[in-house]
C-alpha positions in Angstrom: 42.3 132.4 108.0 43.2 130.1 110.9 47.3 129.9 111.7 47.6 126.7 109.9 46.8 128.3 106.5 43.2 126.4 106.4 40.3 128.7 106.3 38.7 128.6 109.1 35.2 130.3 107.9 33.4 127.9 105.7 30.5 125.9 105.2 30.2 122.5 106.9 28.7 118.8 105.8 29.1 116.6 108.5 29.1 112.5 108.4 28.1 110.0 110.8 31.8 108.8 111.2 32.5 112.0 113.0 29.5 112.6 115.2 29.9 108.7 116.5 33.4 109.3 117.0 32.5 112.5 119.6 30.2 110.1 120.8 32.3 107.3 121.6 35.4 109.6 123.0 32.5 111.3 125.4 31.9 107.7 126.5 35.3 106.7 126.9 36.2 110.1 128.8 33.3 111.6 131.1 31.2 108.8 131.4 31.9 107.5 134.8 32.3 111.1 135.8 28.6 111.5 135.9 26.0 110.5 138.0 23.8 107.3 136.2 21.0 109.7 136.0 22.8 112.7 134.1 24.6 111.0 131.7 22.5 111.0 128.7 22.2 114.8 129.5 25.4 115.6 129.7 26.7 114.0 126.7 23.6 115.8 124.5 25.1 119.1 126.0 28.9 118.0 125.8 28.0 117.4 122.1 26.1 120.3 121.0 28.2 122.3 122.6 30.7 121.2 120.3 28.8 121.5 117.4 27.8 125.3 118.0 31.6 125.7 118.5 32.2 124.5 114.8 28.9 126.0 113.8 29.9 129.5 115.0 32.8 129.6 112.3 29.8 128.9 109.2 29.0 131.8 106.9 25.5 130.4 107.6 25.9 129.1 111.3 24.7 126.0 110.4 26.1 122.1 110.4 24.8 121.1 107.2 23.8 117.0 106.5 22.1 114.8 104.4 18.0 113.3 105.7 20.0 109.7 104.6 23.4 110.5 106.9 21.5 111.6 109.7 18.9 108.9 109.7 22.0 106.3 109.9 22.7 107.3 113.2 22.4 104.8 115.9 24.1 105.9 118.8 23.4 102.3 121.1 25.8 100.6 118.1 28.3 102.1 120.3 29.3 102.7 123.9 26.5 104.9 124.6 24.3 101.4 124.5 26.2 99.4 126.4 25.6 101.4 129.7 23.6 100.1 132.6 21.0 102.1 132.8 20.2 103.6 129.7 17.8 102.1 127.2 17.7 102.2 123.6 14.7 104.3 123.7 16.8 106.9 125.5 19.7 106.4 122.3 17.0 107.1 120.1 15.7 110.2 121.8 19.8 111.0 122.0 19.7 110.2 118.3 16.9 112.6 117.8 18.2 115.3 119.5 21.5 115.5 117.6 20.0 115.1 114.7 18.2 118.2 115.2 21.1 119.8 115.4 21.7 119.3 111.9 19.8 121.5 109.2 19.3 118.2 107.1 18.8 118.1 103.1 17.4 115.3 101.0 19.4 114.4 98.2 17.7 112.7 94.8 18.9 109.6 93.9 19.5 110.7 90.1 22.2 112.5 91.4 23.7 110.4 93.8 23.6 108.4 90.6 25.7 111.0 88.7 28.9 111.1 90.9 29.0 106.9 90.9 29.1 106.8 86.9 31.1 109.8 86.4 33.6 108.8 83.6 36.5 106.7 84.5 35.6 106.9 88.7 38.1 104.8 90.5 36.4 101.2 90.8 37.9 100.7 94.0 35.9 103.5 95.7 32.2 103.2 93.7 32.4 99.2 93.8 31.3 97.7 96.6 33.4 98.1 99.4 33.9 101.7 98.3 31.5 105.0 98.7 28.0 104.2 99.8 24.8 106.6 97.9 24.5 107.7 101.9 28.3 108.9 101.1 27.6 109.9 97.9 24.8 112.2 99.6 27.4 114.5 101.6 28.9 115.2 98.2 26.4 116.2 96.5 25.5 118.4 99.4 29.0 119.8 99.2 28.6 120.7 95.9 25.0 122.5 96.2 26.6 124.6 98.3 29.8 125.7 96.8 28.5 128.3 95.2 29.6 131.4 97.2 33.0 132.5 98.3 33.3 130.2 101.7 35.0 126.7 100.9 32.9 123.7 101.8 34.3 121.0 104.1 32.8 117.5 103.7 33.8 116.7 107.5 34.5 112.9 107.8 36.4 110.2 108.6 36.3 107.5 105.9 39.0 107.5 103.7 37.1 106.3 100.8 34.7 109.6 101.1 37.6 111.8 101.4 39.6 110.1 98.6 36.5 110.6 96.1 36.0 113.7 96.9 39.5 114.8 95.7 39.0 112.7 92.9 36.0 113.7 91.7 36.3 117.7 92.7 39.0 118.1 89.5 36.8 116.3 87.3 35.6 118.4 84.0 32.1 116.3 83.8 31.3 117.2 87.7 32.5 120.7 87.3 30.2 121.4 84.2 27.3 120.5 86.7 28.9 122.3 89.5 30.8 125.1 88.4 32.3 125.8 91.7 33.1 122.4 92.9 36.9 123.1 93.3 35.8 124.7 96.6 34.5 121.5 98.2 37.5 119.8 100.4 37.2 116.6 102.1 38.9 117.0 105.3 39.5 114.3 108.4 37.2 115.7 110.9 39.7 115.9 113.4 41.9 118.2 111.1 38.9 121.0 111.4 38.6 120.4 115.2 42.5 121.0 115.7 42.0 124.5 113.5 39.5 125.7 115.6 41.5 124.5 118.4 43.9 127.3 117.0 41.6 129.8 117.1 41.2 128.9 121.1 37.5 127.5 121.0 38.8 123.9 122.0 41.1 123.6 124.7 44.5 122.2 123.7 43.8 119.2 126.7 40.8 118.4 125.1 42.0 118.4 121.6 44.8 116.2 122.8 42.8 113.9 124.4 40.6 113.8 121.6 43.1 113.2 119.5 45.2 110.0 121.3 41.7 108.9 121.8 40.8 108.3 118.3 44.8 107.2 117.5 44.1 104.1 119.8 41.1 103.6 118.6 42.1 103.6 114.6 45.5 101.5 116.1 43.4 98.3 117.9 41.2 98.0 114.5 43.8 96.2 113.0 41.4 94.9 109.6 42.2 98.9 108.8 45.1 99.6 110.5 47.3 97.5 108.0 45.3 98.1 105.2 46.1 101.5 102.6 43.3 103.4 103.8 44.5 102.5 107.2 47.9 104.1 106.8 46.5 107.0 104.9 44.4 107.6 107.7 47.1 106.8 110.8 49.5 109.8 108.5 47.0 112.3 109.1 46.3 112.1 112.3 49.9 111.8 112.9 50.5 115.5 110.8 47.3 116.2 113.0 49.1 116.1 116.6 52.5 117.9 115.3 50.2 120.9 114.5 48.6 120.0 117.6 52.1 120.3 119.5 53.3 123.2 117.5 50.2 125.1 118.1 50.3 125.1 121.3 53.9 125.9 121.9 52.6 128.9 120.1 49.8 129.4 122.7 52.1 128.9 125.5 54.8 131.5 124.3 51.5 134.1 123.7 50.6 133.5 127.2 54.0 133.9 128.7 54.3 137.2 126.3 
């Protein structure tokens, strides 16, 4: 149990939104640190090294996924292929290797098909618009592996994932096909990050820069900065940096003790 009151063991499902948003705040941080010819490099190692940190507090040391999730990922959509110098042949070998990374499950469509016409599911989040089946995927996953005693964190940062997961893990019709879904948790993937940064494994000037990073980055998208989602998602990374802040005030007062 992590200082915060979050568990800090548990099993992890990953989504795209996180891993591109790693991506993007390596880009925006270290690139032009880097020689041209290293860069690819040393974000694949910047990255999994941050993956075997969060993998190291798994009961089963793994970063669990979905084949559908993983196979979305298209690192040159983003910074990554907008540098000089590297070619989308070298984002798809990036895109390759963290995908190996991930110990990746295929989901059935029958019951991806099953969470979207649960009883009474909020229209607003299995519409259009809403939950994708790739979405629905990470669930499902969740679910499969709730089983044990570890809580399962569906790591992500879409609001309509997180919001149907706490929807749908109270749910008497999901339960009855998995008993143990009241230990699946949707969580902002930052929220995890900042835990672990509790536990010391992330350095409180890297969480912090992570962290203001991804603020301006939510603020200057202003189709979902205005917009419910938007706010719900601006509040939690704003409870996000005062446990950030109070954390390490905590560290600092250990260090001077």
């Amino acid at each position: 149990m992590s200082a915060s009151g979050i568990p800090l063991q548990a099993h992890l499902v990953i989504d795209n939104s996180l891993i591109v948003l790693l991506q993007e705040y390596w880009c925006e941080t270290y690139l032009i640190r880097v020689s041209s010819h290293d860069r690819v490099s040393a974000a694949k190692h910047w990255l999994a090294e941050l993956l075997a940190i969060l993998a190291s507090f798994t009961p089963d040391g793994l970063i669990h996924c979905t084949d559908c999730v993983a196979g979305e990922y298209k690192p040159q959509a983003g910074r990554l292929g907008q540098v000089t110098g590297i070619s989308h042949q070298d984002c798809r070998a990036f895109a390759n290797y963290i995908s190996s990374l991930l110990h990746q499950t295929h989901i059935d469509d029958d019951e991806i098909r099953f969470l979207r016409t649960l009883p009474d599911a909020p229209k607003r989040l299995i519409d259009p618009g809403g939950v994708s089946d790739s979405d629905l995927s990470l669930l499902v996953l969740g679910a499969r592996l709730s089983g044990g005693n570890a809580p399962v964190y569906v790591l992500t940062h879409d609001q309509d994932l997180l919001d149907f997961t706490s929807w749908t893990r109270t749910r008497i019709t999901a339960r009855a096909k998995w008993p143990y879904l009241l230990h699946v948790e949707g969580l902002l993937g930052l929220t995890h990050l900042e835990n672990v940064h509790r536990d010391c494994r992330i350095s409180t000037q890297e969480m912090q820069s992570i962290l203001n990073f991804t603020m301006i980055e939510h603020y200057v998208r202003t189709d979902i900065r205005n917009s419910q989602k938007g706010k719900s998602i601006m509040q939690q990374l704003t409870t996000i940096n005062t446990n950030l802040v109070q954390s390490a005030q905590i560290k600092t007062r250990g260090v001077a003790a």
